[in-house]
Every structure is written in C-alpha cells, then in structure tokens.
N, C-alpha and C positions, 0 to 999 in steps of 0.2 A: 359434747359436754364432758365436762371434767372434774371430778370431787378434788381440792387440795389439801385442804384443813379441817375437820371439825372444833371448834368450839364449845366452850358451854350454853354462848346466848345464840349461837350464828355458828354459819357453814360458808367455805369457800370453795365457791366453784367457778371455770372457766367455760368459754363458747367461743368457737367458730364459726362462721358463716360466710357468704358469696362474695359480704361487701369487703373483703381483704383484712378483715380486725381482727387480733385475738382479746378479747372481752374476760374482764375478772367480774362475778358478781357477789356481793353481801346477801344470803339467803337469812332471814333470821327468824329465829325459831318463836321469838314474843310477841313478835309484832306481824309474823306471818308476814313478809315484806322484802320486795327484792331489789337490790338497786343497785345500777353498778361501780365500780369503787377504781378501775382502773382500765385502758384501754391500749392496747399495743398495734403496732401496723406491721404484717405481716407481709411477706416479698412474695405473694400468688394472692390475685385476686378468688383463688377458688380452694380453698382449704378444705377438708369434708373432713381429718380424723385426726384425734388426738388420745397418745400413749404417752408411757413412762418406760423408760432407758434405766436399766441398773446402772452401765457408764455414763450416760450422754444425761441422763435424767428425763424430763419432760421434753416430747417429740411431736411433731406437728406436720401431717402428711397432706399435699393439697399440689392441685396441676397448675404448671407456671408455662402459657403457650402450646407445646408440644411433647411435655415433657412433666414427666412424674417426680416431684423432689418432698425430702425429705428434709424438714428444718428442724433446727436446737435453738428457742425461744431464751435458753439458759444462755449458751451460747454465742448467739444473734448471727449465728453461720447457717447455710446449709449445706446436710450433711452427705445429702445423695444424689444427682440427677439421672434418671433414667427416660432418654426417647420411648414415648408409647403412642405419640398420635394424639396426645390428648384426651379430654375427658368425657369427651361425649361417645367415648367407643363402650363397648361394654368390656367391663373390667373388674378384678376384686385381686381382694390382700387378706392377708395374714402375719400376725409376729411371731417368730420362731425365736429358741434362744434366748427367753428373758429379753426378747426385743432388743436384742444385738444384731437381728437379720431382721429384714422383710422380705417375705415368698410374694412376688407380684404375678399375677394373671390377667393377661388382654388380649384382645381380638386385633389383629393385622390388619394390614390394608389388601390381603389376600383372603380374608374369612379365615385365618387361622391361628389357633390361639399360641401366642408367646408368654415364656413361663419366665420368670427373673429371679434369684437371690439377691438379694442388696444386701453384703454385710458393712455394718454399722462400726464393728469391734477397732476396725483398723483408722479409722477416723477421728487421731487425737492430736488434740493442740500442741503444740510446742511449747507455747507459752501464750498463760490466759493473759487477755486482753485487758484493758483500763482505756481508760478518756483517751481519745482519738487526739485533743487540743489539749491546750493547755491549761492547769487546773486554777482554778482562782481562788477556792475557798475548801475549806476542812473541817468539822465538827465533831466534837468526840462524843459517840452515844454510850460506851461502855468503854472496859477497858481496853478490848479489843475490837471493838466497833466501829468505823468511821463512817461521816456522810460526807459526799464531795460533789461539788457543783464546776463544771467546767464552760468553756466558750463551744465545746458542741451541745451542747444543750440539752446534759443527761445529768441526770442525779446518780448518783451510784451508792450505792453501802456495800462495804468492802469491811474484811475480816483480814486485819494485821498480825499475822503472827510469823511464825514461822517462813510462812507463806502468804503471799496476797490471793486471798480468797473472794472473786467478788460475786457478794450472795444476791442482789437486787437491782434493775436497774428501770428506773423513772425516767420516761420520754415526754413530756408534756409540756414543758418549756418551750414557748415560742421563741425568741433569744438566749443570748448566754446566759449562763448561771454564775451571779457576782458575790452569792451571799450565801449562807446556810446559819441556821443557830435552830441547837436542841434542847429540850425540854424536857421531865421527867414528870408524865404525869401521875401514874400510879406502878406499880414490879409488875418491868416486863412493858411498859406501855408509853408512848413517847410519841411528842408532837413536836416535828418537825418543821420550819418556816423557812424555806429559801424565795430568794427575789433574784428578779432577771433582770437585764437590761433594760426591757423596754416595760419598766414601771409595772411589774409585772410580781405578785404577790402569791404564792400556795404555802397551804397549809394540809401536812401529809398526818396521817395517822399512822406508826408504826407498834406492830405486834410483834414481840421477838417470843418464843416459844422454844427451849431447845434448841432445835436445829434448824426451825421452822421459823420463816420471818415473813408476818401482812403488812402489807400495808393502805391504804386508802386514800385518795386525796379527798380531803373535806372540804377545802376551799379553795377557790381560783381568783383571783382580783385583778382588775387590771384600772390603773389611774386613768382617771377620764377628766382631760380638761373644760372647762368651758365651751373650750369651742367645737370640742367633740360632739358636744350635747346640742348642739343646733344643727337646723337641718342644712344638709350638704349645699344648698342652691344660698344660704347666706354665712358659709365660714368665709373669714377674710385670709389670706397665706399668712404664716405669721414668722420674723424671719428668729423667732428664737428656737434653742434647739430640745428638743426631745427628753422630757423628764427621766431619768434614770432614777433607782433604785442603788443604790451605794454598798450600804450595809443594814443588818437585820440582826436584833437582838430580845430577846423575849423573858418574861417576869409572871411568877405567880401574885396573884393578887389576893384578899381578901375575903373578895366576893366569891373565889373558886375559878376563876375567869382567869384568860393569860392576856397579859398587858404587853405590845408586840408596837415596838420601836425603831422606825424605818430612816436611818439619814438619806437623803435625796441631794442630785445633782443638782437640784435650784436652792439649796439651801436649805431646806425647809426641815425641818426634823417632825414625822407624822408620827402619832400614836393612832395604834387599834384595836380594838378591843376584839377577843376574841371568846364566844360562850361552846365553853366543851361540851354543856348538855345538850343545846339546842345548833351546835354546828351554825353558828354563826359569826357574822363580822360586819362589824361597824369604826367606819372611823372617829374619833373622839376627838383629836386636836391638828389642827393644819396649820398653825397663825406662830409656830415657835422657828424666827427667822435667825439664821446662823451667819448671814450675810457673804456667808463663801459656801462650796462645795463641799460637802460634808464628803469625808473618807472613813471614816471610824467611827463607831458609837459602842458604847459600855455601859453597862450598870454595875454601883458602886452603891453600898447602904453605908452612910454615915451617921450612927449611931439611929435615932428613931427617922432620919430621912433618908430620902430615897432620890438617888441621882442617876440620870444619864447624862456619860461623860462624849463629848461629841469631838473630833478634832476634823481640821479643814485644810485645804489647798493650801493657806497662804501663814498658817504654823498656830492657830490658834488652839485653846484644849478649851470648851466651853461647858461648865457645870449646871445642868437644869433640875429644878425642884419637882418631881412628878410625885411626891408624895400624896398628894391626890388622890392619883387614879390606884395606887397600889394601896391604900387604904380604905378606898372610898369613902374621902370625906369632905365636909364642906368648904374645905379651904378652897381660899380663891387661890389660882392659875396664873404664876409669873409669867407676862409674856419676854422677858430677858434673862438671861442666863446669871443664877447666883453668884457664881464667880465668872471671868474672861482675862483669861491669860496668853500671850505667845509664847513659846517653848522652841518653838524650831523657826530658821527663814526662810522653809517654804514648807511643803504639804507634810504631815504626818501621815505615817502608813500602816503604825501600828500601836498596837496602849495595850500596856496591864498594869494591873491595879492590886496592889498588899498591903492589909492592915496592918498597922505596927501600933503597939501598946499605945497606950494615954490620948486617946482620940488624936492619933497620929497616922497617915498614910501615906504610903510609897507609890507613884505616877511614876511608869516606866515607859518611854515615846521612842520609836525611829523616826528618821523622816529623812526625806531628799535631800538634804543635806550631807547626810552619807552621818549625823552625831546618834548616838545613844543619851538622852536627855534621863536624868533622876531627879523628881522633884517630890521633896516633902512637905505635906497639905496637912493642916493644923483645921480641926472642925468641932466648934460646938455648936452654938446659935448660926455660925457665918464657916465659908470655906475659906482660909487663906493660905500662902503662898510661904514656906518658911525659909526654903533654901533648893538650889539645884545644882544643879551638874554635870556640866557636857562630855563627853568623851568621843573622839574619831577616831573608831578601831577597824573600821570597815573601808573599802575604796568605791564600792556605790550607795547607792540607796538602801537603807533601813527596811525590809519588809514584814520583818516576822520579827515576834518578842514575846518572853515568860520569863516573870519573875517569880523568886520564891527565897524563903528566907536567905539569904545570907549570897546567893548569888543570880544572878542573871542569863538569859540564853536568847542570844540575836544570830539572824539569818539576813542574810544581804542576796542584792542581785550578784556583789561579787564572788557567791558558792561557797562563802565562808560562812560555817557556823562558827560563834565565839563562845566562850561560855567568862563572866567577870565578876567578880565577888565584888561586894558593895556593902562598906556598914554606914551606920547613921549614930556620930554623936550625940546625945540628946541636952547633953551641956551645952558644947558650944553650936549647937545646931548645926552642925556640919554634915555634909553627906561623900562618902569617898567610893570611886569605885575604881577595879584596874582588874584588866585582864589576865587569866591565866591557862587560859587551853581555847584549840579551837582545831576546826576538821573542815576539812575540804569534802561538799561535795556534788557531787557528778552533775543535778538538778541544776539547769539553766532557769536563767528567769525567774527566779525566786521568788514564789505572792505570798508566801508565810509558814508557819509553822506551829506545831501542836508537839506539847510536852508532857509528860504525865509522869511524875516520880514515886516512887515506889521502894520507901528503903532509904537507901545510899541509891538509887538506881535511878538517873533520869532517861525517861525514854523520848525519843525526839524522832519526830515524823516532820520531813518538809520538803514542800508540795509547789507546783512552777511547771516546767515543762518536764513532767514527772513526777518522780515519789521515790522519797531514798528515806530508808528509820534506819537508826542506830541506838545504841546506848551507851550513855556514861556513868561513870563509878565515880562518885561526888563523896565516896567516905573520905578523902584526907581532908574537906572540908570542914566535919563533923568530928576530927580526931579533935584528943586535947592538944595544946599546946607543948610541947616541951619544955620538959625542967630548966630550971637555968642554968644547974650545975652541966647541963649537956649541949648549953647552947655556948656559941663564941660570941662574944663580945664584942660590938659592933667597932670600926675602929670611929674615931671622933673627928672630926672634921671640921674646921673653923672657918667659918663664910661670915665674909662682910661685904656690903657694897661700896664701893667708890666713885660710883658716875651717878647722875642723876638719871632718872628713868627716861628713855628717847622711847619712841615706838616701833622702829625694828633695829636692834642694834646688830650688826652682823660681820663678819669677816676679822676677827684679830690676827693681829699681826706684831710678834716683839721687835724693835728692833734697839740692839744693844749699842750702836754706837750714841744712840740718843737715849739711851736707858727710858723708853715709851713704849706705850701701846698705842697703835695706829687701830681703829675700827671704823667702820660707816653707821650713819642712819637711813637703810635702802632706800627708804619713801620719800625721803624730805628732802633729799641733793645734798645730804651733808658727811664731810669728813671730821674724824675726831681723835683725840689724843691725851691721851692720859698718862702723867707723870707722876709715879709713885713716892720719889723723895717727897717730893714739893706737894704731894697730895693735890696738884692740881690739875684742874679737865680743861680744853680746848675744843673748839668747835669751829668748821666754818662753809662756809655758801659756798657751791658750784654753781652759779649762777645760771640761770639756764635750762636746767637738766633737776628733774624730779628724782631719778634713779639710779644711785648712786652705788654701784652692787660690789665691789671690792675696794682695794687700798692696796698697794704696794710698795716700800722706798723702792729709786732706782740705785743701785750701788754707783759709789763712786760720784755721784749727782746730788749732792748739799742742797737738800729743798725743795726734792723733783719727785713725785708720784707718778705711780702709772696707776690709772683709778677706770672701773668698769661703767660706762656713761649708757645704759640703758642697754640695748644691743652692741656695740662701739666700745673699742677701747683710745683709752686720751691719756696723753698727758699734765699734770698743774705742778704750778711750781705752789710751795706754802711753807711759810715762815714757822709753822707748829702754834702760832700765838694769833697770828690774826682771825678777824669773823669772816673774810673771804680769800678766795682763791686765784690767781691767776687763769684767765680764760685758756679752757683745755686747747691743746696742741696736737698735731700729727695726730685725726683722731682717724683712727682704719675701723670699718665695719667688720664685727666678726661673725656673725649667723645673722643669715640672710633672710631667713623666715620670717613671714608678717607675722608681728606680733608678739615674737618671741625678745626676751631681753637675757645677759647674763645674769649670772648669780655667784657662787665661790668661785674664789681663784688663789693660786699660789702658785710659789717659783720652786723647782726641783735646786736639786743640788748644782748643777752649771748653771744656773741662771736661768733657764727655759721657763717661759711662763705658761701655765697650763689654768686655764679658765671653763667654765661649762656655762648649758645655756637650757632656761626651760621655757616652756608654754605659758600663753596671757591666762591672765584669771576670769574665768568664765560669770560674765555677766549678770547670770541667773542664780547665780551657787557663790559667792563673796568667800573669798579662802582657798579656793578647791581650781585647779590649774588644767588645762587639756596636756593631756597626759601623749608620750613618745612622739612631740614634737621636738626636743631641746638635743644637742651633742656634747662633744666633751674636746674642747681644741688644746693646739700645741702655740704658742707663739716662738720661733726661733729667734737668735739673735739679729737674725738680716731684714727679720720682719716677716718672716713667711709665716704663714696659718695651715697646720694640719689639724683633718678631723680626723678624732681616733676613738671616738666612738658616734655610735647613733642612735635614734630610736630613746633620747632618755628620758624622762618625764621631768625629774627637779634636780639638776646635776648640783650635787651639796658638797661635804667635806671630799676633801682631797690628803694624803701622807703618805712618805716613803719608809721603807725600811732603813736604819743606818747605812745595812753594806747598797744600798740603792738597787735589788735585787727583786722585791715588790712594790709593788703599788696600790695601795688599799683607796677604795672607793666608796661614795656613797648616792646612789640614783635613790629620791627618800622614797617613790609610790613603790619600791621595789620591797619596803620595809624590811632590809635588808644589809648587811656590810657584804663587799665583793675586792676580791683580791686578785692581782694580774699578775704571771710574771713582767716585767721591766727590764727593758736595756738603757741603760744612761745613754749611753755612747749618740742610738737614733732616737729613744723614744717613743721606742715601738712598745706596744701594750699584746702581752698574749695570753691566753692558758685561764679565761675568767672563772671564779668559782665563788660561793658564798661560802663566806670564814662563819656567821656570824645571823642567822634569822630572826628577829625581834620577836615575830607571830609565835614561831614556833618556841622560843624560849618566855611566852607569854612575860612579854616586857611590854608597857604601854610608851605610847607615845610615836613621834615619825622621826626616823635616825634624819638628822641635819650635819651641820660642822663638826671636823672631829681635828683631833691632836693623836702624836705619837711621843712617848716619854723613851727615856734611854734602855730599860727593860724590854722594850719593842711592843708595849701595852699601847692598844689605842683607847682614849678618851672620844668616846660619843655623846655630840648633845641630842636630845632626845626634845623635840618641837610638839606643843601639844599634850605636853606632862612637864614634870617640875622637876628633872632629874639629867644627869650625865651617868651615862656607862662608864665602868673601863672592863678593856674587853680582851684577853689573851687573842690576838689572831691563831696561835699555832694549835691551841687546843676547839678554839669556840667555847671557852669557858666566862664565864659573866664572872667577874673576882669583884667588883665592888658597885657598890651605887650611892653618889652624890647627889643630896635633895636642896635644892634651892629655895626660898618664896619667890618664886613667879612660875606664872602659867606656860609659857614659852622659852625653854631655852634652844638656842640658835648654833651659839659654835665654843669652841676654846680652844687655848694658847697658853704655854708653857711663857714664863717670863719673871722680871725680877731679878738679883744681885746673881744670883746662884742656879736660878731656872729652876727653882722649887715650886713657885707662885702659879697657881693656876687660874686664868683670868677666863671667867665664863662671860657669853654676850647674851642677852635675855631678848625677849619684845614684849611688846603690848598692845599686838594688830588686832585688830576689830573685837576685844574684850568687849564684854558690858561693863554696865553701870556696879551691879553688885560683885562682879568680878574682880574690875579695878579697885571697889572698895576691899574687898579680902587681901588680896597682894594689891598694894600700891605700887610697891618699886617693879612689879614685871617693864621691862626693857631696859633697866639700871643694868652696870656691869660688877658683877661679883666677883671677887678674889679667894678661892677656895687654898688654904696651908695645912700643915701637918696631913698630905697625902700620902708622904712617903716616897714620892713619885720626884723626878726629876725629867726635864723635855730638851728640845734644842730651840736655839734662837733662829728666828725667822730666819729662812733665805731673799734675801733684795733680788731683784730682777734685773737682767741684765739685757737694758736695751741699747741699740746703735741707735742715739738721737742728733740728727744730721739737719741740721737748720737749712744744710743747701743744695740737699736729696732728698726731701720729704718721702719720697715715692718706695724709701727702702726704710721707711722705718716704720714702726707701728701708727 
C-alpha cells in the first residue's frame, strides 16, 4: 500500500496484490468510504512492494518467473531484472540511496545466501515515450495541459512546454481512442469525456494540484443494441456494421449537469446527460438522424439558443436546436436539424466556429476535398446561409482548423500548416480569404490540430503520427496600416472582356499573320478565335472528340492546326469563320497512359512542338487529378516524340527566354515556377530549379498558363483565385498582380498591333450556382492594357505533313 495525495475531503492511495494489478483507491474522509478510482496491469503476476524514486519516481518491486524485477509504473518500463530463483525462496530487500539502489538478499539453490546491489541511478531514458500509434485526437485542459486519445488505446495527459512531459496515463479503453472533449467544472477540476471505437463512452474526473494530477473514472458506457439485449440462443447475425462513436462534445447546463453530445457512425447524433453530484448517466435523446456518418459535432450559442453543429461523410453542416436540454425547459424537441446545408463534396473533417458582430457568424470547414470552406450564418429567430468561400490551398485532405479574428490556421494530411487572413464585408456581404504564411511539418497523417493565442503569439500543436508545436508571430496582422504618403501607388490596369464566357477557355495563342487570337474550350471539342479589329469571336466543332486541350497554326499552312485531341495529337484544316472543322488528320498517340490526356502546349523558337500531359480526374474528388502520372514531350519536325520529363502531375504553362537559353516551367501540384537550362539546337532540358514558390511567397491560387514579355517577366495565371502574376525569374521577385472578375484564370498571351495587349483565358469549371452569380463572365476572355509590358507573337509549329507518308508525320 501506498499514500499519494492527501486531500481536504479524501486520500489517495495505491495496492498491490497476487492478482498482477496496481489498484488506485478514493479513501474519503466523510463518508468513511473506499472505492476504487482506477486500475493498471502490471507485467509480474506477483508484486509484494511499493516505493518512491527521487529520479524514477514511484517503483514497484514483484517476481516475474525466476527472477526479481524492478518496474516504473511512471514509466511503463522495467527497470531491473535480477535471477533469484523466484519467490518462493526466502528472501528480503532494502532501499539504499534515496532508493536509487536496492540491497537484495536470498537463499541459493545451495542453502546459501546471495547479496545483490541493484543500482537504479544509471537507468535513464533517452527519450520519454508518447502514444505507440497514432494519435486521433487532442484537448486542451490548460494552457499547458493536453489530453490525447490514440488507436493504442491510452489516454495520456502530457505537459507541453518546453518539453513534453507526460504526467498520466489512462489504459482502460477497450478499442481506439477517436475523441476527447474537456470541461471545466470548478479551479483545478475537470471532466473529461473520451469515446472509443467500439461505441464505447468514459467519463474521467481529473484533479490537477501543483504538481500533483488525480484522476478517477466516474463512468464507463458502452452502446448496447437490441440485439445485444436478447438472449444469445435468439440474436439473428445482422450484416450491418458496428456502431462507432465519432466525436464527443460536452456543455454546461442549467441544471448544474453536463450535457454530452456524441455523433455516431449510424448517423444518429446521442445526447447524455451526465449528473456531477450523483455520478451518473442517462441517455436522453437517440431519434436525432443525420442521414450520413457523422464526423464532427460543435457547440455554437446563438444568441439565447443553443446549437450543435454536426458535419457528415457526404459534406453536409447540419444545425440542431438542443436548447432544451441546456436550459431545461419545456420546449418541445425538433426532430430535424434547424438549418441543412452542403459546404463540401464529400466528408468534412474539421469546423470552427466565430462570432462576428450583429448576430453574425463565421463557419470554418476542411473536408476531403482538399477546400478551406468560410461561410457566413445570419441568426435571429432562424439560422441562415449569407455567403461562402472556397479556397484550395492544401494538396490533401483538410484535417485540422482554428479560426480567430482576422485570420485562419489549417493542417492537411499534405504536412502543411497554412495560416490565411480572411475579412468579411458586411455591405456587400462578401467573405475574402487568401493566404499568407505556412510551415511544413515533419507529422505524417495529419488528424488535426490545437491553437491557442496568446498576444500577437499563436501556438499550434498538430497531432497524426506524432506531435510537432510551434509558434507564430501574427503582430504584422495587428500592425496599422501604412500611411499613404509611404505607400506606392498601385499601377492601374484596364481589363475588359471580349469573348463570351466558355467553360474552360485555355491555350492562347497570337498569331500575327492573321492579327487573331487562337484559344480552345477543353471540355466541349471546340476551337476559337478572336479578332480584335472587327471585335469579333469564332468558334467551332471537332467533331468527335470532347477534349480539345491546345491550338497551334502550322506555319506556312493557310488554314491548318495542329490541335491536342485528348491524349493524341491531330491535325484540322479551319477557315477561322466556320462552326466546324475538318476531320482531324495524321493523328499520332502521344502518352500512352490510360487515362491520361494532354494539356498546354507551344512551339519553341525552330518550330519544335513541346506539349505536356496529366492524370484523369478522380472520380470521387471532381477537380482534383492523380497526381505524377502525366510527362512533358518534344515533337520534332520528322514526327519523332521525345520525353523530357516525368513523373508530372498537371504539365501547364510553358516559355523561353529571348536568347532561348532557359526554359521556364509550370508542373501546377508543384505550386511552383521551375527553370531548366536549354539547348535549342537538341532540346535537351538540364540543371532544374524553382525560380519562383507560390506557398512560400503566400500567393493563393495554382500556377497554370503563363507568357514571357520582352523584359524577360513571366506572366503567371494563377487557377483557383482571380489573378495573374508577373514574376522577375532572375530575382524570384513578385513585381505586380493582375486581378480579374473570374474565379479561374487559366493562361495568357501577349498580342494585338504592337504586343502590348495582354489576353488572359478564364473558366467556369464545376463553379456553383452563387458562384456563377458573383462573376458571371468567369471563362470570358479578358484583355488586360496599360501594363507597361510588351511580349512576343506566338511561335506556328513546324510540321512535315505528307499526305503520302503518314507514318513520318505527327
């Protein structure tokens, strides 16, 4: 037996005994009552003594077989083993040294006594231990405080500071630990609620003291179906699967009671009520159906009501009225959710929730999708829906998110933490956000993240196959702005549109002998052309073929394209004016991979056509592509195809340097510009390096088509934000940025009398409904003047087309 704690009401003490446990008990002084609060499995079914370690702490002496060992309960190691024969010999001990040694005495297997020192002193960790697996969940009890639930099936409370210090460790979970949520019930005193896997419910009492931390489990629950409840000789097999516990969120109530909110893998969102005086639990509501797998639940008080916010598998955010049970009052019980909205197109994985002035609030979502969702919710009487805003700053899945005034902080499975400032017009009810700093870190598998700020100081703990914190310094967020007599003067920029809106318009191309713009609409099989005297557009049919991914004149060839037919390159003749095209010619397969199609393409300075190729868009995730399937080909003039790169995810813009001595690139999942040296002569690519990182110069959006102007500037369109770069290569310097109205821009092209004329190509792929309503014109093609900039006119392609050697042409 062992005294740990004294108390004012109660005393904590621990026991060992035969049957292998080390046993915590509540001795309590009012009630004269003992019972016990917590139970550990110790590695010797025969324990008989327990001391306290100045270094090791609490120590637990007991025979394991043949042999005398010494355990660290703190630890969960043991720290000694000494052969003695076992425990049935006669034997005794003593601690020497502030029990940094044990003197051991025992009788041989000769009748004679052997003496032992066991020093203890020299038995230190390297490095203290954490969750064996991987972590799923985090809770902040103080500011230094954490509780974490893992798939080995341990609670821990661990002390972040400095150092990871871990003070407690909870084995009583029969499955993994998928949840944690804590509670402040009185200084110093906190009820903690994690849920397992297998529908599986505790509620821990924790006592933090100093240095000293109790804790007790008060409650154990475990969901019991129907069919559980009948006797075994009449369950029927049933082939549905195994109730889970999701997430776990918890509420003071009225009554002095905590109100404890469980989303479930059948859907179902439980409330339970939990009584702190009498240690108990009852469940109160089962019948509130979500119709998918609950991932997420929240609590959110809107003005005198009281919401849990639920989100699901298949992207809904679902608002229910439990003002009820948290007031305890006689209002009747919606059994459907006050609001139901989609935000994402598939599961959500993470939500926070900020009030903003005039009964206004900020919904912040990840989800599988790999978007950052902001949605502004308007609530008096009713909850509604005022405006959103998607953003793809991430390359997987959304798992972790904290908002807070003025900016944002998301964690991905891709090890990128982002951080993105976000305001909200309240005029035009507008919401904007765009990123501006982010960190890589080391943490695989990302399940989420815990923030906590402090200051100008945000602290960020995120948790996956590990634990990495850091902090950021958010005061230039909070600085003023600068005077204007300090600021420069934006320059002015005059943007008109001239095409009507297509839905992916892409590939410009000038070509001066016809004073036109050549561009495609990828999705729809069509080529297009725009005549700037005459202000007028052209369009027309490839008959045939859905994907229509470049344009090129052939030089010397009055009427003749070389156009990108899905994977395949072809030739059509077209008059510039008709609605269709002659049936493509000499069409040669270029990338041979299922499923893969082109995408950009352009002709260098000889003619050589150079085209790239990327991955199908994944079935599951609409937008989002399999990534280092696509290359990057050469077409010669004899028809030959070299690959000269590999491995690329979405091979986009292409430009050379004037003297043709680089080659600037754009692979977009790379979110990145990349420059090679060049030989004109073969077309050999060497020496790759990034001019140019988007992440790192927290620019939003994905680099797509780009141009180069006669200063050696490249123009980047930026896909997934409203804007073009232009971007020094020699420095990696950002000198300007062009803002369009559309959500997607694609590429541009220098063009026009003079090559002043900057022609950007827009889309309007899988927008919404209120999307399309804010920019209409997204996929119109815009003309952006007074850049200052000047470019070069397209280079025509130069192919051998041989009516009576197909075999040597493209």
């Amino acid at each position: 037996m062992w005294t740990h704690e004294k108390y004012s009401n109660f005393t904590v003490v621990s026991s060992v005994g035969r049957d292998g446990h080390h046993r915590y008990w509540n001795v309590s002084i009012l009630s004269e009552s003992v019972y016990e609060i917590r139970c550990d499995i110790l590695p010797t079914k025969w324990p008989f003594a327990i001391t306290n370690s100045k270094v090791h702490g609490l120590l637990i002496c007991g025979f394991k077989e043949s042999n005398l060992i010494v355990y660290s309960p703190i630890e969960q190691r043991i720290l000694a083993t000494v052969p003695c024969g076992g425990g049935h010999r006669a034997w005794d001990l003593t601690f020497i040294n502030d029990c940094d040694s044990i003197y051991f005495v025992c009788s041989s297997s000769s009748n004679k006594l052997e003496s032992n020192e066991i020093p203890l002193h020299g038995h230190h960790r390297l490095l203290k231990g954490f969750h064996s697996m991987i972590v799923n969940c985090m809770a902040q009890v103080t500011d230094e405080l954490m509780i974490t639930g893992s798939d080995d099936t341990t609670v821990r409370l661990t002390r972040f500071n400095d150092a990871v210090d871990n003070l407690l460790i909870l084995r009583s979970h029969i499955s993994s630990v998928r949840s944690v949520s804590c509670l402040t019930l009185k200084p110093n005193v906190y009820i903690i609620v994690t849920a397992g896997g297998r529908a599986q419910l505790k509620i821990w009492t924790l006592n933090i003291t100093d240095n000293n931390v109790y804790c007790e489990e008060s409650i154990s629950h475990l969901l019991k179906t129907k069919q559980e409840k009948k006797p075994w000789r009449t369950v029927v097999p049933s082939n549905e699967g195994e109730t889970r516990f999701m997430d776990v969120s918890v509420q003071h109530t009225k009554t002095k009671s905590i109100l404890i909110s469980v989303g479930c893998s059948d859907a179902v969102l439980r409330l339970y009520n939990y009584d702190t005086n009498n240690k108990t639990l009852s469940l109160i509501e089962d019948n509130l159906d979500c119709n998918n797998c609950i991932l997420k639940i929240l609590f959110v008080q809107l003005n005198s009501f009281h919401y849990v916010l639920t989100t699901d598998t298949k992207g809904f955010v679902n608002f229910w009225d439990i003002s009820k049970y948290v007031d305890n009052s006689d209002a009747d019980l919606s059994f459907t959710p006050k609001y139901r909205h989609c935000l994402h197109q598939s599961g959500i994985n993470c939500c926070d929730w900020l009030e903003i002035e005039n009964n206004y609030g900020l919904l912040t979502t990840g989800g599988d999708d790999q978007r950052l969702s902001l949605s502004i919710f308007h609530y008096e009487d009713t909850v509604s829906l005022i405006c959103n805003e998607y953003i793809s700053i991430h390359c997987s899945q959304v798992t972790g998110i904290k908002v807070y005034n003025q900016f944002v902080v998301t964690a991905s499975v891709d090890q990128k933490i982002i951080f993105s400032s976000w305001s909200f017009d309240l005029n035009s009810k507008t919401v904007q956000v765009l990123p501006f700093a982010s960190y890589f870190t080391t943490v695989a598998d990302i399940h989420g993240l815990i923030a906590h700020k402090q200051g100008d100081e945000v602290r960020v703990i995120v948790y996956g196959q590990g634990v990495e914190t850091f902090c950021a310094d958010m005061s230039s967020l909070t600085q003023p702005p600068p005077s204007s007599s300090s600021m420069q003067k934006p320059q002015q920029y005059n943007v008109e549109r001239v095409t009507p809106a297509l839905e992916l318009g892409e590939g410009p191309h000038w070509h001066s002998p016809t004073r036109s713009l050549y561009f495609v609409d990828l999705h729809q099989g069509k080529i297009n052309r725009y005549h700037p005297e005459s202000n007028s557009f052209f369009s027309a049919n490839i008959e045939g073929y859905n994907d229509v991914t470049l344009i090129l004149p052939i030089e010397d060839k009055a009427d003749m394209f070389v156009v990108g037919l899905g994977a395949s390159l072809g030739i059509v003749q077209w008059d510039g004016r008709s609605n269709t095209t002659s049936q493509p010619k000499y069409e040669k397969l270029i990338d041979e991979t299922p499923g893969n199609r082109l995408n950009d393409g352009k002709a260098d300075a000889t003619g050589r056509l150079w085209v790239g190729s990327m991955g199908s868009e994944m079935e599951d995730n609409p937008g989002h592509y399999y990534k280092h399937r696509g290359s990057l080909f050469s077409v010669e003039l004899d028809g030959t195809v070299n690959k000269r790169l590999s491995n690329v995810s979405i091979s986009n813009g292409l430009a050379w340097s004037s003297d043709n001595k680089e080659f600037y690139y754009v692979d977009t999942y790379k979110f990145a510009v990349e420059s090679y040296d060049f030989d004109i002569s073969t077309g050999e690519l060497s020496n790759g390096k990034v001019i140019f990182d988007l992440t790192a110069n927290k620019v939003a959006g994905d680099p797509d088509g780009m141009t180069i102007d006669t200063d050696g500037n490249l123009w980047v369109a930026c896909f997934n934000s409203n804007h073009i770069l232009k971007i020094d290569p020699n420095t990696g310097t950002l000198l300007t940025t062009v803002e369009l109205p559309a959500y997607q821009i694609t590429s541009a092209a220098f063009g026009g009398p003079k090559l002043d004329e900057l022609y950007v190509t827009t889309a309007g792929y899988q927008l919404t409904e209120a999307q399309r309503a804010k920019r209409p014109y997204s996929g119109a093609v815009f003309r952006v003047t007074n850049t200052g900039s000047t470019g070069f006119e397209g280079v025509s392609a130069k192919m051998h087309v041989c009516p009576e050697n197909p075999l040597n042409t493209i």
